[in-house]
ChimeraX commands (.cxc) that place a marker at each C-alpha (Angstrom):
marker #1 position 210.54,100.73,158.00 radius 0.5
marker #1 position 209.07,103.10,160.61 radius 0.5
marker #1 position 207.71,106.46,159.35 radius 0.5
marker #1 position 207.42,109.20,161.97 radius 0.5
marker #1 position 204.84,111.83,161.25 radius 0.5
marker #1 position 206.14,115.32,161.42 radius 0.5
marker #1 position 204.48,118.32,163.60 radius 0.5
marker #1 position 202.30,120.19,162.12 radius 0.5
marker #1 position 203.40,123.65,162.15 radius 0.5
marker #1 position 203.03,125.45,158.60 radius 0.5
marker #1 position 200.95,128.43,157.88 radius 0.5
marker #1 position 199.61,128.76,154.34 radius 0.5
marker #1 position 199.48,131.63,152.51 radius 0.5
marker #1 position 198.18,130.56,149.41 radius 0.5
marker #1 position 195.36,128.27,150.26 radius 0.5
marker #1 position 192.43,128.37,152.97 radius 0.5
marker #1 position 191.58,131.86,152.32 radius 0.5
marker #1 position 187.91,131.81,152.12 radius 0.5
marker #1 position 184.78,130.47,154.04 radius 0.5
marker #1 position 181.36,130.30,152.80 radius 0.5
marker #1 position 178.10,130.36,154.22 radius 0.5
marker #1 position 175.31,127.38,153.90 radius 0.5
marker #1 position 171.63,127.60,153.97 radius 0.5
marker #1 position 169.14,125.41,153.63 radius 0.5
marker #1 position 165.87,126.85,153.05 radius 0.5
marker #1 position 162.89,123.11,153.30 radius 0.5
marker #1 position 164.89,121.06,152.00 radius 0.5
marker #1 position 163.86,117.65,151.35 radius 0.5
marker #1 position 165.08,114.98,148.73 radius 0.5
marker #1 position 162.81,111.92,148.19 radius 0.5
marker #1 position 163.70,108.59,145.76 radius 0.5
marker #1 position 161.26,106.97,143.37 radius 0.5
marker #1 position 161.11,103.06,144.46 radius 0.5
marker #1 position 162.85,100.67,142.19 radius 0.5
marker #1 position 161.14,99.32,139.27 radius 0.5
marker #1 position 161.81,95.50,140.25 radius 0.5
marker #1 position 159.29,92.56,142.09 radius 0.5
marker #1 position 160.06,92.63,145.69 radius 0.5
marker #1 position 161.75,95.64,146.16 radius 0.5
marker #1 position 161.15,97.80,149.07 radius 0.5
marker #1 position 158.82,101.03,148.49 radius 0.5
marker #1 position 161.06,104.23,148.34 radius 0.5
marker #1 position 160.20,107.58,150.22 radius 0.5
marker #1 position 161.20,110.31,151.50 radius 0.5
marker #1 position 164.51,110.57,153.06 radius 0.5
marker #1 position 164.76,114.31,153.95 radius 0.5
marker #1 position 161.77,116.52,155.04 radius 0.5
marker #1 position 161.93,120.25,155.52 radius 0.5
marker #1 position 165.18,121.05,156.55 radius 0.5
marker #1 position 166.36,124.69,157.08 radius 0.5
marker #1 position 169.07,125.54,158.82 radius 0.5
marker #1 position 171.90,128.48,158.11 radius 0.5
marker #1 position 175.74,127.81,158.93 radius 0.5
marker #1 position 177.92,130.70,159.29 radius 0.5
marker #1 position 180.98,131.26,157.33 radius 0.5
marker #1 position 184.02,129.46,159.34 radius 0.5
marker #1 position 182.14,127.25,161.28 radius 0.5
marker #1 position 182.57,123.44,161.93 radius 0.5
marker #1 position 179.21,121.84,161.56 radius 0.5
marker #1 position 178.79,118.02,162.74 radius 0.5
marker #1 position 176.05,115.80,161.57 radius 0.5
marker #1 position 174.88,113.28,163.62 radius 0.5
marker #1 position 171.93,110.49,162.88 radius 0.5
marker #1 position 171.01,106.83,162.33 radius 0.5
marker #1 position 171.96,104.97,159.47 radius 0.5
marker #1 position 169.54,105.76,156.49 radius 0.5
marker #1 position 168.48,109.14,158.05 radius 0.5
marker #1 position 170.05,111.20,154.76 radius 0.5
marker #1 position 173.40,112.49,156.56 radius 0.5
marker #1 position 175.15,111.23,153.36 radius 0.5
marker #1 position 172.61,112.92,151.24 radius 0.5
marker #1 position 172.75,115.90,152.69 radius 0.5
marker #1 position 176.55,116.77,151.75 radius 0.5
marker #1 position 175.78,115.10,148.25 radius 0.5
marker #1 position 173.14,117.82,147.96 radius 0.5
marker #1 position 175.42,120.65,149.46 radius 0.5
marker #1 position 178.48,119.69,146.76 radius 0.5
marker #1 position 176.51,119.32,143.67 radius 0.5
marker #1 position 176.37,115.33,143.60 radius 0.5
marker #1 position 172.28,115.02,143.94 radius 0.5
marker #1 position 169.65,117.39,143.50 radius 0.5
marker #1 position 167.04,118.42,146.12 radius 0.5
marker #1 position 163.07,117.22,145.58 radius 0.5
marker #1 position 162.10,120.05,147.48 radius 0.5
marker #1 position 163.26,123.31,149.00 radius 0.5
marker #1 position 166.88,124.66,148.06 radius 0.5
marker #1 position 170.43,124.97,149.20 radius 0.5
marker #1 position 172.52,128.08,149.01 radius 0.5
marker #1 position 176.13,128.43,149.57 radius 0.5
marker #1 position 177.30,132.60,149.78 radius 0.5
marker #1 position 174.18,133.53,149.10 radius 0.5
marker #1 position 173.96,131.98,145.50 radius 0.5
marker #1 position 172.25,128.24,144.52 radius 0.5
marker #1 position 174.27,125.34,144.42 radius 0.5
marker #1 position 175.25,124.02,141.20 radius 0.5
marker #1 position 175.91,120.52,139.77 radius 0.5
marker #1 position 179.67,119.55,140.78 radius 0.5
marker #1 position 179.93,122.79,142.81 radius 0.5
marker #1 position 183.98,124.21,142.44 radius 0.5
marker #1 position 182.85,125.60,145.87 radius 0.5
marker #1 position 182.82,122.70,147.61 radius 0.5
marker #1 position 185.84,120.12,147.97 radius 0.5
marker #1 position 184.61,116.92,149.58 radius 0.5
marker #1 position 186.41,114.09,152.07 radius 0.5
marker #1 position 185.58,110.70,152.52 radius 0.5
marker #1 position 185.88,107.69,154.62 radius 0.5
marker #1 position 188.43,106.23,152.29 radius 0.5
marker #1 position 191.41,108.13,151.32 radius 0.5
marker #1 position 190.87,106.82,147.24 radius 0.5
marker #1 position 194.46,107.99,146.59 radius 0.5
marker #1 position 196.28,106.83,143.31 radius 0.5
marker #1 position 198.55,103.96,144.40 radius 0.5
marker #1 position 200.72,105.05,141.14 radius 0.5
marker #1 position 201.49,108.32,141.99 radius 0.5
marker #1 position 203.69,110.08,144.91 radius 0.5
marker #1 position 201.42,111.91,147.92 radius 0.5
marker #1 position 202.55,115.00,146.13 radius 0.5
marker #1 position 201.37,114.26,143.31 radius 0.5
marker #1 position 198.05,112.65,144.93 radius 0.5
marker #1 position 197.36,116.14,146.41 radius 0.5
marker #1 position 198.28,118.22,143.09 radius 0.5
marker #1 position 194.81,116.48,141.52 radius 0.5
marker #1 position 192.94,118.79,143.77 radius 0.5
marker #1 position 193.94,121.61,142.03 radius 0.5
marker #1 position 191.26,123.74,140.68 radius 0.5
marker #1 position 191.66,123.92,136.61 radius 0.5
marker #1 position 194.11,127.28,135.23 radius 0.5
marker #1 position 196.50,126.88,138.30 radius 0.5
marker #1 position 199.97,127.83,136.92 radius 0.5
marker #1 position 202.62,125.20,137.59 radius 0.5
marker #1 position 204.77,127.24,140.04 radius 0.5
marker #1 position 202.09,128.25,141.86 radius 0.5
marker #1 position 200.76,124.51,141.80 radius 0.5
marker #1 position 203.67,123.75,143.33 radius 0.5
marker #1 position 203.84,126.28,146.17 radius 0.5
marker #1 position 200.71,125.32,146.78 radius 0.5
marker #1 position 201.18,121.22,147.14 radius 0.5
marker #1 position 204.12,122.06,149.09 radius 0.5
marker #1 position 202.13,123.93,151.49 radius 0.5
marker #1 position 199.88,121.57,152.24 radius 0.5
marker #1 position 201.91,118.46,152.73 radius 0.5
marker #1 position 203.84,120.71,155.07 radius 0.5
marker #1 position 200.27,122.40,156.85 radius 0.5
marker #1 position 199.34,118.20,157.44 radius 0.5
marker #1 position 202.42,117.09,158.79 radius 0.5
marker #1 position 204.11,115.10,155.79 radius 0.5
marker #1 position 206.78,117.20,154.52 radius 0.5
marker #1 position 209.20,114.47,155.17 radius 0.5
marker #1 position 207.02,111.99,152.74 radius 0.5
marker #1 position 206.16,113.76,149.68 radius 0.5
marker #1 position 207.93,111.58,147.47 radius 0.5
marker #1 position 206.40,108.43,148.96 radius 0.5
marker #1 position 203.49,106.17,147.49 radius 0.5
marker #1 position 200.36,105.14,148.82 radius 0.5
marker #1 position 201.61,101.85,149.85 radius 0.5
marker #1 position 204.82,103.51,151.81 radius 0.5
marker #1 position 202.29,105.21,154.79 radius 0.5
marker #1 position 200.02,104.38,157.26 radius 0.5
marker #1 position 196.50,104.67,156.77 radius 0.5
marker #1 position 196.50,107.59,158.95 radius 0.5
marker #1 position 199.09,108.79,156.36 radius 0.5
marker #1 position 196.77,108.78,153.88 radius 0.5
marker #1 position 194.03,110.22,154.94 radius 0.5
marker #1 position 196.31,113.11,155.74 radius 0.5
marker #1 position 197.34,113.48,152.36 radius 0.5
marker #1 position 192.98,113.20,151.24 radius 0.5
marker #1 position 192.58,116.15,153.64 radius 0.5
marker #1 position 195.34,117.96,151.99 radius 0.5
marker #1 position 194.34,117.14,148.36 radius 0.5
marker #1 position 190.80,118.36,149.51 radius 0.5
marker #1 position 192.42,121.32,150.68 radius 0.5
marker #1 position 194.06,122.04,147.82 radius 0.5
marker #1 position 190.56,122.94,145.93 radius 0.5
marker #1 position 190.76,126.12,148.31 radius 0.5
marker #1 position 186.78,124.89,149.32 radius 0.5
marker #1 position 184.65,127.96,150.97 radius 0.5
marker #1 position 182.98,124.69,152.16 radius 0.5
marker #1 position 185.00,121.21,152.94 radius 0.5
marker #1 position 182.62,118.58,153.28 radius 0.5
marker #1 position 183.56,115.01,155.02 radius 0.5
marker #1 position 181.35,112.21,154.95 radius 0.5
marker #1 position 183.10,109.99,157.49 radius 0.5
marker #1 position 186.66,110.58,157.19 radius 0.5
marker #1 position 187.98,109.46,160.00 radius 0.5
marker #1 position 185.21,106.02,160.17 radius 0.5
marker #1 position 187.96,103.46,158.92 radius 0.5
marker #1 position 190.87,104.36,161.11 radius 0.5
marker #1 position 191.54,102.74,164.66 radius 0.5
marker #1 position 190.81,104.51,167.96 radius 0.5
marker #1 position 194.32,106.45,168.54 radius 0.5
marker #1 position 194.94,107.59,164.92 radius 0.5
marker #1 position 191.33,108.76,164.66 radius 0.5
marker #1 position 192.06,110.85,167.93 radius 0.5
marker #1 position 195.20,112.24,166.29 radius 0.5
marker #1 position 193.43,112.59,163.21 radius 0.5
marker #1 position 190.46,114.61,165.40 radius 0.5
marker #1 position 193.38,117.55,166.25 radius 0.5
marker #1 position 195.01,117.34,162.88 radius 0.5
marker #1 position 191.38,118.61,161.44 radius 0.5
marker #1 position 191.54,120.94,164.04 radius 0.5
marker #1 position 195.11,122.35,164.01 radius 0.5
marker #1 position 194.34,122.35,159.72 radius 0.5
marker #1 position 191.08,124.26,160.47 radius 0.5
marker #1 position 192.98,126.93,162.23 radius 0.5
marker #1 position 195.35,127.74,159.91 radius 0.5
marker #1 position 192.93,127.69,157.18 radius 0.5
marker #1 position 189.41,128.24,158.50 radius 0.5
marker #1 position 187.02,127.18,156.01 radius 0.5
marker #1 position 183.26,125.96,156.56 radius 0.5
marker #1 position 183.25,122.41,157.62 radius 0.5
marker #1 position 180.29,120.39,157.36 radius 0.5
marker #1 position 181.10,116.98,158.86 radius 0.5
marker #1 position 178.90,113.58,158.77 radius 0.5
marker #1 position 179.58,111.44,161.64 radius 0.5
marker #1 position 178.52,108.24,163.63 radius 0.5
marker #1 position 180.91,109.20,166.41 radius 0.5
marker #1 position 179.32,111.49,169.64 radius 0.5
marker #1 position 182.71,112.16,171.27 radius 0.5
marker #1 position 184.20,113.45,167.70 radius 0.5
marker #1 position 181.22,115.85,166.90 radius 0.5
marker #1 position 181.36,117.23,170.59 radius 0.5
marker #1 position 185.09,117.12,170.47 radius 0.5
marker #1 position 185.16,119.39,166.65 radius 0.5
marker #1 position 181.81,120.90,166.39 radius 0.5
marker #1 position 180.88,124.57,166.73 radius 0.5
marker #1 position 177.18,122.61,166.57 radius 0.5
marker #1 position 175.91,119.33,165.81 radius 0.5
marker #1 position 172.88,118.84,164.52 radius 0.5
marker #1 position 171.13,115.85,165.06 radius 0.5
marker #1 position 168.90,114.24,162.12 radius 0.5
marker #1 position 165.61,111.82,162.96 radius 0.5
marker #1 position 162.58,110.93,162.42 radius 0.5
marker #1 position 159.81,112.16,164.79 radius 0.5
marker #1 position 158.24,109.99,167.14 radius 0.5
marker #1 position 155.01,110.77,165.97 radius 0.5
marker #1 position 155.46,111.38,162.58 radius 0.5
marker #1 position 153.93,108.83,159.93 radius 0.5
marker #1 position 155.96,105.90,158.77 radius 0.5
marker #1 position 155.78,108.37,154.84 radius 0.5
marker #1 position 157.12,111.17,156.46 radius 0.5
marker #1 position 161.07,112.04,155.76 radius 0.5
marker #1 position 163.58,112.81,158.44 radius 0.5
marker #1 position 164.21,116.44,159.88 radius 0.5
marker #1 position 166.51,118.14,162.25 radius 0.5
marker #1 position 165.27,117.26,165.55 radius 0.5
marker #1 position 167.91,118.94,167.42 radius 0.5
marker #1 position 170.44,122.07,167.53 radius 0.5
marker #1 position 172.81,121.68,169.88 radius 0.5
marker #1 position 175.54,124.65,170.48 radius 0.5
marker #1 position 179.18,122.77,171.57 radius 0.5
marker #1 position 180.53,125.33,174.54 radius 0.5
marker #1 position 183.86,126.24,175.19 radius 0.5
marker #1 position 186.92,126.41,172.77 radius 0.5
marker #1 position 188.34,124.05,170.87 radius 0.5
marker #1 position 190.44,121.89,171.30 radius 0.5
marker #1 position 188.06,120.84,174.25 radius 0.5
marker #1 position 188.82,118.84,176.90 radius 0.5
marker #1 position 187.70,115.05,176.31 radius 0.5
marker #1 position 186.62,114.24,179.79 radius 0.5
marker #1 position 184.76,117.39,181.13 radius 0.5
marker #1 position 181.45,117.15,182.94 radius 0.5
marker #1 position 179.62,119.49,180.37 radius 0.5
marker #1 position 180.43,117.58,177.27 radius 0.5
marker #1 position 179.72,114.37,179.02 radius 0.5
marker #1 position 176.08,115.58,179.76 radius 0.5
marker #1 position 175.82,116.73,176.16 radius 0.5
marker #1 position 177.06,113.28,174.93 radius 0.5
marker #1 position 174.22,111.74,177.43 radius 0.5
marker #1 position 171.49,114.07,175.27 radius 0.5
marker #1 position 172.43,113.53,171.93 radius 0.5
marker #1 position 172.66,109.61,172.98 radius 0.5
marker #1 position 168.94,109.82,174.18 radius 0.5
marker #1 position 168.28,111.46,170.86 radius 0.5
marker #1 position 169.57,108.47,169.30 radius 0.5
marker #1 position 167.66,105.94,170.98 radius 0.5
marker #1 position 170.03,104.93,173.48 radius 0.5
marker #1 position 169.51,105.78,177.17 radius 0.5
marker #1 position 171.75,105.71,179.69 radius 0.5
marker #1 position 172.02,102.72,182.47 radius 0.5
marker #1 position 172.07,103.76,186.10 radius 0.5
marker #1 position 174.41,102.25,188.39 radius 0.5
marker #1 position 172.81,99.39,190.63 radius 0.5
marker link #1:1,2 radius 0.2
marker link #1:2,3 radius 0.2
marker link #1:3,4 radius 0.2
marker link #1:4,5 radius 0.2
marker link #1:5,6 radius 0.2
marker link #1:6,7 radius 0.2
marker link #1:7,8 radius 0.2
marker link #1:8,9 radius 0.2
marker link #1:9,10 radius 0.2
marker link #1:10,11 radius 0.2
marker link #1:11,12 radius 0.2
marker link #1:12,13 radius 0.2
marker link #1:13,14 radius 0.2
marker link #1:14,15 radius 0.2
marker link #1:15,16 radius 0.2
marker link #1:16,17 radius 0.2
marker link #1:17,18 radius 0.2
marker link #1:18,19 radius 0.2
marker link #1:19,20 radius 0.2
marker link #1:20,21 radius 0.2
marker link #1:21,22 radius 0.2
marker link #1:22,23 radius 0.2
marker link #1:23,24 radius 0.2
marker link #1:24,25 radius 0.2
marker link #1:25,26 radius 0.2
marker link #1:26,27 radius 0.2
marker link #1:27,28 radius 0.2
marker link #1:28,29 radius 0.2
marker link #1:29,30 radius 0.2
marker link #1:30,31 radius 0.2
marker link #1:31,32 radius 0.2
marker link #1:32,33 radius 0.2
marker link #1:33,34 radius 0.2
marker link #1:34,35 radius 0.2
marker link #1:35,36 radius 0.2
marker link #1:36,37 radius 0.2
marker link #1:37,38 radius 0.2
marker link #1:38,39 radius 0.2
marker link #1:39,40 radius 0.2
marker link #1:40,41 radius 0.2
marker link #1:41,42 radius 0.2
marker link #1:42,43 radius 0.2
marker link #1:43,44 radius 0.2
marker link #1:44,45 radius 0.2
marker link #1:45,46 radius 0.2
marker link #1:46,47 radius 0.2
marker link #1:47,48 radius 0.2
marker link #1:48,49 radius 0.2
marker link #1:49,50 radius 0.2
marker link #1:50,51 radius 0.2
marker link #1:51,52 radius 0.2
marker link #1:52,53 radius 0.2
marker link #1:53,54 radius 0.2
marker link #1:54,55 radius 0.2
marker link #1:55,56 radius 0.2
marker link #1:56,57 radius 0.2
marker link #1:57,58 radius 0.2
marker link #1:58,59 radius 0.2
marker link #1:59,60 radius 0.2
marker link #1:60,61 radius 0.2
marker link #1:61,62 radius 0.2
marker link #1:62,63 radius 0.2
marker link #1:63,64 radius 0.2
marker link #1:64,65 radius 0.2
marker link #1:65,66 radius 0.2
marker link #1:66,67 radius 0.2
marker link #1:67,68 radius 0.2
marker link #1:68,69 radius 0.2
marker link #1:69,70 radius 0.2
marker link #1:70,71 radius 0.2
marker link #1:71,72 radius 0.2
marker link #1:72,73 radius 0.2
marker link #1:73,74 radius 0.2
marker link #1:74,75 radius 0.2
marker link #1:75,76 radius 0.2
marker link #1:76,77 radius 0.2
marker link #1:77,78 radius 0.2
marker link #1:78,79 radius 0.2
marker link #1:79,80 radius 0.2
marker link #1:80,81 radius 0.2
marker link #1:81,82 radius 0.2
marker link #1:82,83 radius 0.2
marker link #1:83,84 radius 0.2
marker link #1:84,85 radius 0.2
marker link #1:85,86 radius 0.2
marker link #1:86,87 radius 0.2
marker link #1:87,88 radius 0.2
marker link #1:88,89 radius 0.2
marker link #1:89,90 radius 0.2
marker link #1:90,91 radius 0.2
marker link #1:91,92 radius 0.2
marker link #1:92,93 radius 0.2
marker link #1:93,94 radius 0.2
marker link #1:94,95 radius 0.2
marker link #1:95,96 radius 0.2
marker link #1:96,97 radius 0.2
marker link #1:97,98 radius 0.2
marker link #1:98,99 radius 0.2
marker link #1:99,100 radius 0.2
marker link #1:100,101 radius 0.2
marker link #1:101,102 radius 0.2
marker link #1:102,103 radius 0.2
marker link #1:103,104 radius 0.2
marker link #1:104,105 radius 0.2
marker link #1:105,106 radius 0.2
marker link #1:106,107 radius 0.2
marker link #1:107,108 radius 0.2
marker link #1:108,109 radius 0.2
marker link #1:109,110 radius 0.2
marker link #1:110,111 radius 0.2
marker link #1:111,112 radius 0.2
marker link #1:112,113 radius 0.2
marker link #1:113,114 radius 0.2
marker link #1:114,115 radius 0.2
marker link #1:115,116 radius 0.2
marker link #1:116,117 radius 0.2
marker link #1:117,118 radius 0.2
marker link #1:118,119 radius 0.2
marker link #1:119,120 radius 0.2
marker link #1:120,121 radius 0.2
marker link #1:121,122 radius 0.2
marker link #1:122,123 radius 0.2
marker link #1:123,124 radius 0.2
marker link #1:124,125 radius 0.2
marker link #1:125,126 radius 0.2
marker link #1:126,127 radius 0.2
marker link #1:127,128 radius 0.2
marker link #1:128,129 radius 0.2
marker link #1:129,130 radius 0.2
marker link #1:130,131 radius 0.2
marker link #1:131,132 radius 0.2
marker link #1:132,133 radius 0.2
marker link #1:133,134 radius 0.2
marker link #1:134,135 radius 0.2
marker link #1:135,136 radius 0.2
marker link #1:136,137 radius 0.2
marker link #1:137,138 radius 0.2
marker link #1:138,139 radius 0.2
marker link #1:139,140 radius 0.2
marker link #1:140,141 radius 0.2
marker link #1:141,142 radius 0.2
marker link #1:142,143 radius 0.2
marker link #1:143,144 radius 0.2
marker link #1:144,145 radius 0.2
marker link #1:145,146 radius 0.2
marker link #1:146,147 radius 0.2
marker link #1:147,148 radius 0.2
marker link #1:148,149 radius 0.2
marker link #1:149,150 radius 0.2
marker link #1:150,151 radius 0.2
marker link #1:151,152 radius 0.2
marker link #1:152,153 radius 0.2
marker link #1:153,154 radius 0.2
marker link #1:154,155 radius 0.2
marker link #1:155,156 radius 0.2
marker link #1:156,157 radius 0.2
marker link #1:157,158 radius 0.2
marker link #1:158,159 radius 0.2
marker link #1:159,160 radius 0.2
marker link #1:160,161 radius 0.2
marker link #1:161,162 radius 0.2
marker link #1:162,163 radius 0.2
marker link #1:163,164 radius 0.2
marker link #1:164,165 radius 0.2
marker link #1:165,166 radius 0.2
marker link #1:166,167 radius 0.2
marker link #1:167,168 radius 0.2
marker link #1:168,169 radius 0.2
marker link #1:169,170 radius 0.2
marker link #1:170,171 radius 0.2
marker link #1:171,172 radius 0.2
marker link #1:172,173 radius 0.2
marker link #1:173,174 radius 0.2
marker link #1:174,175 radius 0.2
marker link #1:175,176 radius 0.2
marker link #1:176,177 radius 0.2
marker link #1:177,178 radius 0.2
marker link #1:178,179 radius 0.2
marker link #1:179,180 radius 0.2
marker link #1:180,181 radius 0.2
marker link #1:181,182 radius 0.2
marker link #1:182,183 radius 0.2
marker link #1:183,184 radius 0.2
marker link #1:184,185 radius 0.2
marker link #1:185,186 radius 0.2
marker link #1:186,187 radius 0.2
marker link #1:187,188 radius 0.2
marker link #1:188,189 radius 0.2
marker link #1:189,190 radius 0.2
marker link #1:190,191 radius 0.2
marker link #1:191,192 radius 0.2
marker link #1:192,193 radius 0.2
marker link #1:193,194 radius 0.2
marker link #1:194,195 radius 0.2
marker link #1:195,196 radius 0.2
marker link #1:196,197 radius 0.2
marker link #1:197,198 radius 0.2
marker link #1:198,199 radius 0.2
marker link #1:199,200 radius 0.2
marker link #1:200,201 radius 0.2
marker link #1:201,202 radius 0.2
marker link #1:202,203 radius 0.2
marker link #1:203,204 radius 0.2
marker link #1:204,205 radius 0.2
marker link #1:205,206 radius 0.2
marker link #1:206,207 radius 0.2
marker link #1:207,208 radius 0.2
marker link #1:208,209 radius 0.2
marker link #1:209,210 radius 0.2
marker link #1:210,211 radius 0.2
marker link #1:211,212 radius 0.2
marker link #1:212,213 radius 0.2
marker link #1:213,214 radius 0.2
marker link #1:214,215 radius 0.2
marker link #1:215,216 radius 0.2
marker link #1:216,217 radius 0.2
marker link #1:217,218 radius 0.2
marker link #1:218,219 radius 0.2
marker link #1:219,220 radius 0.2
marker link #1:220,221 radius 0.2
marker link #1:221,222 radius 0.2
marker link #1:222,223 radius 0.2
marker link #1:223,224 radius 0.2
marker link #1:224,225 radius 0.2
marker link #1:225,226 radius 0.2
marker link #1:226,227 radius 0.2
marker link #1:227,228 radius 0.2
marker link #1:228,229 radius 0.2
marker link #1:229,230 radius 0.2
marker link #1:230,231 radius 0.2
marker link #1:231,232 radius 0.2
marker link #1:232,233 radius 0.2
marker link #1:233,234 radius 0.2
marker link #1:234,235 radius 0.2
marker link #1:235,236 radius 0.2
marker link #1:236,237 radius 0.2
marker link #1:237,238 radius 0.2
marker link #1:238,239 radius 0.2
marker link #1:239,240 radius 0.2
marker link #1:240,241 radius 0.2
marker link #1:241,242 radius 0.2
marker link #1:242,243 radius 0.2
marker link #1:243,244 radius 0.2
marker link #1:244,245 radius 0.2
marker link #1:245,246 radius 0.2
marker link #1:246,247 radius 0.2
marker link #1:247,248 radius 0.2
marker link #1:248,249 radius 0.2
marker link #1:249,250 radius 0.2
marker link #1:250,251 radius 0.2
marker link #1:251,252 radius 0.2
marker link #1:252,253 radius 0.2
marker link #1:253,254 radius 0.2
marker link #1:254,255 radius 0.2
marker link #1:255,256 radius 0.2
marker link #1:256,257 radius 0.2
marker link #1:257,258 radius 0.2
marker link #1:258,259 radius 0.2
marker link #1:259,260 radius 0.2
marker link #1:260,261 radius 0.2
marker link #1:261,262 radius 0.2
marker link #1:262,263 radius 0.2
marker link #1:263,264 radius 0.2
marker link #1:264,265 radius 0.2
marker link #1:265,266 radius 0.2
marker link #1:266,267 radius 0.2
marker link #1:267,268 radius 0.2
marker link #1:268,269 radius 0.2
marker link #1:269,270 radius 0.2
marker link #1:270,271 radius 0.2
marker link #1:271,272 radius 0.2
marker link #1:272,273 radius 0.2
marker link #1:273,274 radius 0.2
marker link #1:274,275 radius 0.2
marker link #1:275,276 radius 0.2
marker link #1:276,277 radius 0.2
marker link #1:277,278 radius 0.2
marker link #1:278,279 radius 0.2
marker link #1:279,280 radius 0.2
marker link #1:280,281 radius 0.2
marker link #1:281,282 radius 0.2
view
C-alpha cells in the first residue's frame, strides 16, 4: 500500500498562539562521578552559559557529542536541574516538568495501539474539553499534512509519517517553547529534507520559540534564526565545563536557499569550530 502525504496547507486557530522568551543567566550543570571501581571521574558538563532567545525565534544547537546540547533542553523543559546559574522562560524560573515547554525527540515514541489521532490527543494539556480536544487534534493532523491518515496506526506510515504526527502531538501542548533534541537524526537524507520545510511551513503558521539540538550544519543553517555553537576552549583546563564559543546570526529568510555562497562560508566556520577544516583542492 502506498500512502501519499498530503500538502500542508491548514492554518490553526486554536493552537500555536504564543511564544516565549529563554534566558540563561551562568548556567552550568555538573554530575557527581559514579560510586563504582573503575568508573570514569564526572565533571562539569556546562560552564557559564548566558544567552537570551527572543520570543518566536528558531534557535539551533550545534556541538560535539558529550558537550551538554542534550542537557541543555533537559534543563530548559524541567527534566534536570541546573548546578549553577538559572534559566528563565517569560521572564519567570523554570519549573520541574515545565507545562511551558513541549519537547520532540529523535524517535517518534508513538503508541503502536492507538490511531495518529489519538497519538496526538495525549499532548493535550490537562482540563481541555472534548470538543475542543477535538478541533484541536484535527487541526493539527491537517497543519502537518496527514489529514488523509488520522485513523491509521503507527505501523500503517512511514517513519517520516510519524514523526509528523510527534511534531503535531508536541504541538498540541500549545508550547511558548518547542524543544527538539534530534528529531529529524533517524530519518534518511530526502525525508529529513522534507521534514526540514515541514518544521518550517509548521513554524509559520504557528510561530512558537524553537530551540533545536542538532549534529547536522546544513539543517541548523537551513532553520536557524542563530546557531549557537557549544565547546570547550582550547585553552581551558581538562575540569573546566563547556560554554558557548560562538553566536552566529543565519542571514536571509527562510526557507533559504541550500546552495548559496553565504551559507556555504558559514557552514565552512562552524565546521572549523568543530574541529574539522576544510581540504584545498590540489
Amino acid at each position: 500500500m502506498v500512502l501519499t502525504q498530503a500538502p500542508v496547507t491548514a492554518h490553526p486557530g486554536h493552537v500555536g498562539q504564543r511564544a516565549f522568551g529563554v534566558e540563561f543567566a551562568g548556567l552550568g550543570r555538573a554530575f557527581a562521578a559514579p560510586r563504582r571501581r573503575g568508573a570514569t571521574a564526572a565533571g562539569p558538563v556546562l560552564q557559564d552559559v548566558s544567552l537570551r532567545i527572543e520570543p518566536g525565534e528558531i534557535v539551533a544547537v550545534l556541538g560535539p557529542s558529550g558537550c551538554g546540547k542534550s542537557t541543555l533542553l533537559r534543563i530548559v523543559g524541567g527534566l534536570d536541574r541546573p548546578s549553577t546559574g538559572s534559566v528563565a522562560i517569560d521572564g519567570a524560573p523554570v519549573s520541574e516538568f515545565d507545562p511551558r515547554c513541549a519537547i520532540g525527540f529523535q524517535e517518534p515514541r508513538l503508541l503502536p495501539w492507538r490511531t495518529l489521532e489519538h497519538n496526538v490527543a495525549l499532548g493535550l494539556p490537562r482540563g481541555v474539553p472534548r470538543a475542543e480536544g477535538r478541533e484541536i487534534v484535527a487541526e493539527l493532523v491537517s497543519l502537518v499534512g496527514l489529514a488523509n491518515f488520522s485513523q491509521h496506526t503507527p505501523r500503517q506510515i512511514s517513519g517520516g509519517m510519524a514523526q509528523r504526527t510527534s511534531l503535531a502531538r508536541a504541538l498540541a501542548r500549545n508550547p511558548g517553547v518547542l524543544l527538539l533534541d534530534e528529531p529529524f537524526g533517524a530519518l534518511d537524507a530526502l525525508t529529513r529534507l522534507k521534514m526540514q520545510d515541514l518544521l518550517l511551513d509548521v513554524h509559520a503558521a504557528a510561530p512558537t520559540t524553537v530551540l533545536l539540538v542538532t549534529h547536522d550544519v546544513d539543517e541548523a543553517l537551513q532553520l536557524a534564526d542563530r546557531v549557537i555553537l557549544l565547546g570547550r576552549s582550547p585553552d581551558a583546563p581538562g575540569t573546566a565545563g563547556n560554554d558557548i564559543r560562538q553566536v552566529i546570526t543565519v542571514p536571509g529568510e527562510r526557507p533559504r536557499d541550500r546552495g548559496s555562497a553565504e551559507l556555504a562560508e558559514l557552514r565552512a566556520q562552524l565546521l572549523g569550530g568543530l574541529g574539522i577544516e576544510r581540504h584545498s583542492a590540489h
